[in-house]
C-alpha positions as CSV (number, residue, x, y, z in Angstrom):
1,X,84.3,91.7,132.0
2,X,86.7,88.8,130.7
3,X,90.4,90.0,131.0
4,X,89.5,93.5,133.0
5,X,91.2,94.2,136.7
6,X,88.8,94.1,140.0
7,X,89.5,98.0,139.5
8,X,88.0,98.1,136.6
9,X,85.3,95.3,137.0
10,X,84.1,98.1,139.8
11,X,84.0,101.0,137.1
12,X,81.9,98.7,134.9
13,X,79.9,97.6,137.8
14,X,79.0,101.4,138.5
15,X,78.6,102.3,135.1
16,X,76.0,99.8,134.2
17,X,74.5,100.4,137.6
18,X,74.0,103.8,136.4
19,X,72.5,102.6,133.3
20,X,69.8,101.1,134.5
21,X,69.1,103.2,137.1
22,X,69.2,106.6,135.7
23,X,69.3,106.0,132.0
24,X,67.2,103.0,130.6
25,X,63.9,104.2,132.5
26,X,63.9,107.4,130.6
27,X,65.6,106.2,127.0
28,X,62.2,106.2,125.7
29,X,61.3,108.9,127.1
30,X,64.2,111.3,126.0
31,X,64.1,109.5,122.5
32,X,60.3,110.8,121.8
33,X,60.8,114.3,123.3
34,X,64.1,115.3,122.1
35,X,65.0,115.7,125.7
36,X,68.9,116.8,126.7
37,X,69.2,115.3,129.8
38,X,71.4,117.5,132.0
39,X,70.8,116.9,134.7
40,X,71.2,113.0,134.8
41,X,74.5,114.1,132.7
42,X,75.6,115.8,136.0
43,X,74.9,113.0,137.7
44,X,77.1,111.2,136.0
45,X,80.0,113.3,136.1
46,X,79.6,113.6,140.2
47,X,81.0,109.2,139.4
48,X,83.7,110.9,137.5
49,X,82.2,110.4,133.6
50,X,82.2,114.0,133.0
51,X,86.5,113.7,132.0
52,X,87.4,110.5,132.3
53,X,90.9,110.3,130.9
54,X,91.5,114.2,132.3
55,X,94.5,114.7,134.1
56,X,93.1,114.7,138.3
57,X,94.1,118.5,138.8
58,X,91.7,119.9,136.4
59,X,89.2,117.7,137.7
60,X,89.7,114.7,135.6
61,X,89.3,111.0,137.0
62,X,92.8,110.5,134.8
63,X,91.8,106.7,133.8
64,X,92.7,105.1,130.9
65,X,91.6,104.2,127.1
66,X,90.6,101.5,128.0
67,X,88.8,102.0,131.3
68,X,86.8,104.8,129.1
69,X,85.9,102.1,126.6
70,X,84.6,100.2,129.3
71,X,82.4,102.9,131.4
72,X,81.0,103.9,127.5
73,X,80.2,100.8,126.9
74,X,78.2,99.6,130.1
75,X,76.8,103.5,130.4
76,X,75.8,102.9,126.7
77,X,73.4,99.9,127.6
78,X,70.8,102.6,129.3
79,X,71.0,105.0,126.5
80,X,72.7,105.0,123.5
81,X,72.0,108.3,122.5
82,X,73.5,110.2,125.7
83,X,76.3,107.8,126.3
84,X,77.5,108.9,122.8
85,X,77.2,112.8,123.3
86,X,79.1,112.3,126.8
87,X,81.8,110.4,124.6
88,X,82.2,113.7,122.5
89,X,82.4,116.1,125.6
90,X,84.5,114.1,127.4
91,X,86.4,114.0,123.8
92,X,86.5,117.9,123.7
93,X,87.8,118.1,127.0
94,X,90.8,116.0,126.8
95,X,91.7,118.0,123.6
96,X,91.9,121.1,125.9
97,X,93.7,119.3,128.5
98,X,96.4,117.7,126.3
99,X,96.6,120.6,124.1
100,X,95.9,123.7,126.2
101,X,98.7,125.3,128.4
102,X,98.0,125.1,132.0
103,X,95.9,128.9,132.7
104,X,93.6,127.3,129.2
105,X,93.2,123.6,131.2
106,X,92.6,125.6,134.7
107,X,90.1,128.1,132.9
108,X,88.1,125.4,131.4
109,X,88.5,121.7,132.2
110,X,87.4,122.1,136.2
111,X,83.3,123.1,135.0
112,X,83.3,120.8,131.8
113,X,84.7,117.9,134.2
114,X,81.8,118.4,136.6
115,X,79.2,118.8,133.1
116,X,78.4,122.6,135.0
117,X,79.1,123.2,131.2
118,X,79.1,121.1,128.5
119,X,81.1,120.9,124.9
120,X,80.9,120.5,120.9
121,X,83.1,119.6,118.8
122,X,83.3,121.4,115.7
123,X,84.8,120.0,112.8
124,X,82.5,119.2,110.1
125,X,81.2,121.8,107.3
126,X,78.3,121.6,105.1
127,X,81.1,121.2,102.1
128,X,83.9,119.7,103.9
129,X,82.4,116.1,105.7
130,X,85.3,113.1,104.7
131,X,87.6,115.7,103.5
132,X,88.3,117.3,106.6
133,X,91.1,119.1,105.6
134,X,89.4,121.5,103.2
135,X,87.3,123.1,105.6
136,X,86.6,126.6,104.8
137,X,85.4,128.6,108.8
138,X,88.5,131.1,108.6
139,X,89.9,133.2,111.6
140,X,91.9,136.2,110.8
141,X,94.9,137.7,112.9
142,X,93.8,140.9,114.2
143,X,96.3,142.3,117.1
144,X,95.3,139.7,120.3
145,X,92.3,138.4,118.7
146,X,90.8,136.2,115.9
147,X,88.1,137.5,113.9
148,X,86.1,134.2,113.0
149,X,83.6,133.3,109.9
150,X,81.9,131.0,108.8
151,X,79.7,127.7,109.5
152,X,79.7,123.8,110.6
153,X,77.2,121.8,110.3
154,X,75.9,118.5,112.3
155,X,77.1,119.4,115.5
156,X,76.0,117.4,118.5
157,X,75.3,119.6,121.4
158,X,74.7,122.9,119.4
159,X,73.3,126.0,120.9
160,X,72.6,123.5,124.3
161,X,76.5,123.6,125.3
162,X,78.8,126.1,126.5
163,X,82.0,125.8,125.1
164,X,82.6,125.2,121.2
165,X,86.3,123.1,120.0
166,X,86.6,124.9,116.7
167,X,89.1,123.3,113.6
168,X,89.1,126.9,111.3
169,X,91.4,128.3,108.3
170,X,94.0,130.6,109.9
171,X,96.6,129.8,107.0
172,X,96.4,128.3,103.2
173,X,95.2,125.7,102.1
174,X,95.0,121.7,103.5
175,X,95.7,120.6,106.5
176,X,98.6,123.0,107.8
177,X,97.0,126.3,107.5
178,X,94.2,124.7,110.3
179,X,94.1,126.3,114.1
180,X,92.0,125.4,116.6
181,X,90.1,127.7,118.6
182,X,87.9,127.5,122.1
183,X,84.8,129.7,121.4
184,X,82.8,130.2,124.0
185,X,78.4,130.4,124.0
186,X,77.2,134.1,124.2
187,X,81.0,135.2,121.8
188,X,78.6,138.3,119.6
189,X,78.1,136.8,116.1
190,X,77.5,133.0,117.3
191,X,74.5,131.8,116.1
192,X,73.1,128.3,115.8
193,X,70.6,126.8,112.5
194,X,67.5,125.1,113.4
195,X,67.5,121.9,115.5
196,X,67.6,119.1,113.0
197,X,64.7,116.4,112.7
198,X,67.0,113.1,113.3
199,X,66.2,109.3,112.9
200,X,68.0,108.2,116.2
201,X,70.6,110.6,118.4
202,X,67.2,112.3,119.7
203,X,68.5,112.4,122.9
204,X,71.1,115.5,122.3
205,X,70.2,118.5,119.8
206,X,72.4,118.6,116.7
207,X,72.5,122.4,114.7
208,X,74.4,124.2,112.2
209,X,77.1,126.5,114.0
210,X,77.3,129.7,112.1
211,X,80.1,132.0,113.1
212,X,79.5,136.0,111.6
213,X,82.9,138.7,112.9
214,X,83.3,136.6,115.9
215,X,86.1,138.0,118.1
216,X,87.8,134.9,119.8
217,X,90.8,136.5,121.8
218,X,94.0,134.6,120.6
219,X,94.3,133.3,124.4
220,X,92.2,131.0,123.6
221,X,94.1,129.3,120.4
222,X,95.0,125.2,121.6
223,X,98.7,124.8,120.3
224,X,100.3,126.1,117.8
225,X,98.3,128.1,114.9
226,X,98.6,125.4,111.8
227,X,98.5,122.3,114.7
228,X,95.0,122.3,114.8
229,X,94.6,119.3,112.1
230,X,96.6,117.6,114.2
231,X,94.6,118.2,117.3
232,X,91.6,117.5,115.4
233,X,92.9,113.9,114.2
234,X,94.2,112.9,117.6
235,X,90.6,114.0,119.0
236,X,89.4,111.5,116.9
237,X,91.6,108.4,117.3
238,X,90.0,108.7,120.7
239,X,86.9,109.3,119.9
240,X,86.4,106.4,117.2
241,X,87.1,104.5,120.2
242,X,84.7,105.9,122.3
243,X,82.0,105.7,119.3
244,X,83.2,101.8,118.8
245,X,82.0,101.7,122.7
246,X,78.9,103.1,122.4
247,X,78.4,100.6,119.8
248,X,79.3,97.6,122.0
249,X,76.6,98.8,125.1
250,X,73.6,98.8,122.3
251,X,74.6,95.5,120.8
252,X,75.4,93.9,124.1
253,X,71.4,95.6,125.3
254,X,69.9,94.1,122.2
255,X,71.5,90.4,123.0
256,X,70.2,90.5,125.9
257,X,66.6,91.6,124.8
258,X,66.8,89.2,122.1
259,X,67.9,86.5,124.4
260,X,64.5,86.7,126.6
261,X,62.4,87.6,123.8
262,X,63.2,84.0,122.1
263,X,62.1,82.2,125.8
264,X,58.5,84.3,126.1
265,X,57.5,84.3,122.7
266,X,55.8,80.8,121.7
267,X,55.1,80.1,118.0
268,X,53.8,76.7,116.3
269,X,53.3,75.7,119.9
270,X,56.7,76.1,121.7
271,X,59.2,79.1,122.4
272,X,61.3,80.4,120.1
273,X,64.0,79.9,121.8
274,X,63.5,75.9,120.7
275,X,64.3,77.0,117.2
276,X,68.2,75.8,116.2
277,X,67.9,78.1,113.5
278,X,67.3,81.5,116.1
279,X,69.9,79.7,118.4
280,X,72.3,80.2,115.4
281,X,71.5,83.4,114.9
282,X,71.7,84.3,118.7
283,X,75.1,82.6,119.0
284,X,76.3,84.3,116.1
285,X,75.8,87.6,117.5
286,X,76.9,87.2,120.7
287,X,80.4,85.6,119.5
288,X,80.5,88.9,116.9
289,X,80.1,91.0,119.8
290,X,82.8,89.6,121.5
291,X,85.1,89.5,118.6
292,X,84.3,93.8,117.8
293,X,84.4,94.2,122.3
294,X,88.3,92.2,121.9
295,X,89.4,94.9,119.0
296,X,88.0,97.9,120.7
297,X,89.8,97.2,123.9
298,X,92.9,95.8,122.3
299,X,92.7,99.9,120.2
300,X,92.4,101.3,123.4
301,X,95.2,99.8,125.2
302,X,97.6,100.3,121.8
303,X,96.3,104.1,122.0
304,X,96.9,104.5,125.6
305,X,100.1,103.2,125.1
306,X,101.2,105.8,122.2
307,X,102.4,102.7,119.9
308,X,102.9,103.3,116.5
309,X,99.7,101.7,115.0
310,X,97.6,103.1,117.5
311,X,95.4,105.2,114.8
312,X,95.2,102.1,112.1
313,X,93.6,99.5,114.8
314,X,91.5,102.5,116.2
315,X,90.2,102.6,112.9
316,X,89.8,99.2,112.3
317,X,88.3,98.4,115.6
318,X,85.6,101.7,114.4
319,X,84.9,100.1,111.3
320,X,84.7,96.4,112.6
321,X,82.5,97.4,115.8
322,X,80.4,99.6,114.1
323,X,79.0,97.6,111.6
324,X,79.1,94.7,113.7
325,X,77.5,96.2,116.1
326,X,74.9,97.6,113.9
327,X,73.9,94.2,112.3
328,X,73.1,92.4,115.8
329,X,71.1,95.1,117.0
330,X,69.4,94.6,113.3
331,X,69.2,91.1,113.7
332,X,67.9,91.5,117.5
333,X,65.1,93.4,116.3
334,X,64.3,90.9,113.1
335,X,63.8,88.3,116.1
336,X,61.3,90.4,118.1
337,X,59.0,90.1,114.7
338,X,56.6,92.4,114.3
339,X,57.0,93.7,117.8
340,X,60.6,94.7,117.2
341,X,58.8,97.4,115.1
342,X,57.4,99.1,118.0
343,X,58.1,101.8,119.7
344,X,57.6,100.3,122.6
345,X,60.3,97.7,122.6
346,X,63.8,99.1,123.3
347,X,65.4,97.2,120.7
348,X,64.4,99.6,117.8
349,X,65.7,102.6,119.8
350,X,69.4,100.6,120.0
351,X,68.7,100.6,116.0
352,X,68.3,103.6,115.4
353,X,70.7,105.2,117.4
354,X,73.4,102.9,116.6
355,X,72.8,103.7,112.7
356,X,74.6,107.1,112.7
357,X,77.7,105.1,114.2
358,X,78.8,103.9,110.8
359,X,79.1,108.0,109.7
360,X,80.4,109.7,112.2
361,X,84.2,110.3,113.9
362,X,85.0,109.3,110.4
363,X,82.9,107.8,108.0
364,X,83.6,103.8,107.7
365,X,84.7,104.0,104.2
366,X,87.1,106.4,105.4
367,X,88.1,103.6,108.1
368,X,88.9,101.4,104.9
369,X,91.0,104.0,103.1
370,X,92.8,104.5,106.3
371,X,93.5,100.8,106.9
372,X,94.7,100.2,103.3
373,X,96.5,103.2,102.9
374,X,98.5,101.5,106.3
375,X,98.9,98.2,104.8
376,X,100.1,99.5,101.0
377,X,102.6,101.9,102.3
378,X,104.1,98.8,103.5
């Protein structure tokens, strides 16, 4: 909590009470089953994590970038896997917020804020993953409607949540012919693939979208028609923060389970903990957490503050925490030996859940072409 206000110490200190409360007990649990937990989700957003950088009159708790980095990352200590999903509804709803006009932010932001309903985000296509801007889901102009088809694939949420954030085709080619439509669970011709069998992310159901004739009534268009690349990108500077968070919560967990595995477990007579080499190790990865917690904030506070390089540090501070993160939660789970291998130690659960980190809101190659694509334009 170095360099964070009281007001914010407090959000941390409620958000990691949570954790352990209401999330941690059941990580396991949740992981094994392939349990969506709403209802602990709805607790949540009764604390105000439901929209936490909406605007108040929609429902909102209208905090910062980097307060949200901060409540994601303590919330992500109790469970990865759910923190992240609340990261890409929360996500979904400040897209409709910024982006909606006010009878689109009063229609929908009040119920998503309080996680009555819940949101996807639907971007990705089974042919169009880095390359975002060839998607092919088109929605045709027909009188006060859109006629959408189509299909999106790896979406977190899907055929659980209410309210789908669609990017689709409603012009030519590349990214200026892309509009962005609110579809809404139950639209005729919405259907959702089989729930997909997933290494880590167990906690929320991820399908194929698959959108036949749906009539989406042009009402419910965000922005402009052609903005919706835009939206989409904006979404994600956000969310590759929120991701980076997520990150931060499971290494800073597996630290701490590393930490007291090296003083319980004896070996050749004495605890680990008496072994330099480990202590390297375990000072290595706490001073690498630090370093990856010090970009994400310092993204955050650049993106709240609409500078110019906002979207190169968030992508740095995605790529950086991300695999940062993924290695100490690696190297947490190397020190638990054989144990670490479990399932029932924690620390393999932080592993696996953490993995996907490195793929999604932007692959971390694409982090690298963004960054040098920054620096060579000069």
């Amino acid at each position: 909590s170095a360099g964070l206000t009281e007001e914010q110490k407090e959000f941390q200190k409620v958000a990691l009470d949570f954790a352990t409360k209401e999330m941690a007990p059941h990580m396991a649990e949740w992981d094994e089953k392939e349990v969506f937990p709403v209802e602990t989700m709805r607790k949540a957003a009764q604390l105000g994590f439901g929209g936490i950088y909406v605007k108040p009159d929609v429902g909102g708790s209208g905090l910062s970038r980097l307060d949200t980095s901060v409540i994601f990352e303590a919330l992500s200590t109790g469970c990865t896997s759910t923190t992240a999903y609340m990261s890409i509804h929360n996500m979904c709803v400040w897209m409709i917020d910024t982006f909606g006009n006010e009878e689109q932010r009063h229609r929908f932001c009040p119920s998503l804020c309080s996680m009555e309903k819940f949101a996807s985000y639907c971007l990705t296509e089974p042919g169009s993953g880095s390359d975002a801007a060839s998607l092919l889901t088109s929605a045709q102009r027909k009188g006060d409607t859109y006629v959408l088809n189509g299909s999106k694939a790896f979406i977190s949420g899907a055929g659980d949540t209410d309210v789908y954030v669609v990017m689709c085709r409603t012009g030519g080619p590349g990214p200026k012919g892309i509009s962005c439509l609110v579809l809404e669970k139950g639209t005729p011709g919405l259907s959702f693939g089989k729930k997909e069998r997933k290494v880590g992310w167990n906690s929320q159901p991820t399908r194929a979208v698959i959108f036949e004739e749906c009539v989406v009534p042009a009402a419910n268009r965000l922005g402009a028609e052609g903005q919706g690349f835009s939206i989409a990108m904006k979404g994600l500077n956000g969310g590759r923060i929120n991701i980076a968070s997520c990150s931060l919560g499971a290494a800073h967990a597996s630290v701490l389970l590393a930490q007291e595995h090296l003083v319980v477990r004896k070996q050749f007579g004495e605890p680990l903990a008496n072994n330099q080499y480990l202590q390297f190790r375990l000072a290595e990865m706490a001073t690498r957490l630090v370093a990856a917690r010090l970009m994400v904030r310092n993204a955050a506070r650049a993106l709240q503050e609409g500078r110019e390089d906002a979207a190169v540090l968030c992508s740095m501070a995605k790529l950086f925490a991300t695999d940062e993160c993924f290695a100490i939660c690696n190297q947490a789970l190397q020190m638990h030996g054989g144990y670490g291998y479990l399932k029932d130690y924690a620390v393999q659960q932080f592993v696996r859940d953490i993995r996907v980190h490195q793929i999604l809101e932007g692959t971390n190659e694409v982090m690298r072409m963004i960054v040098a694509r920054n620096l060579l334009q000069g």
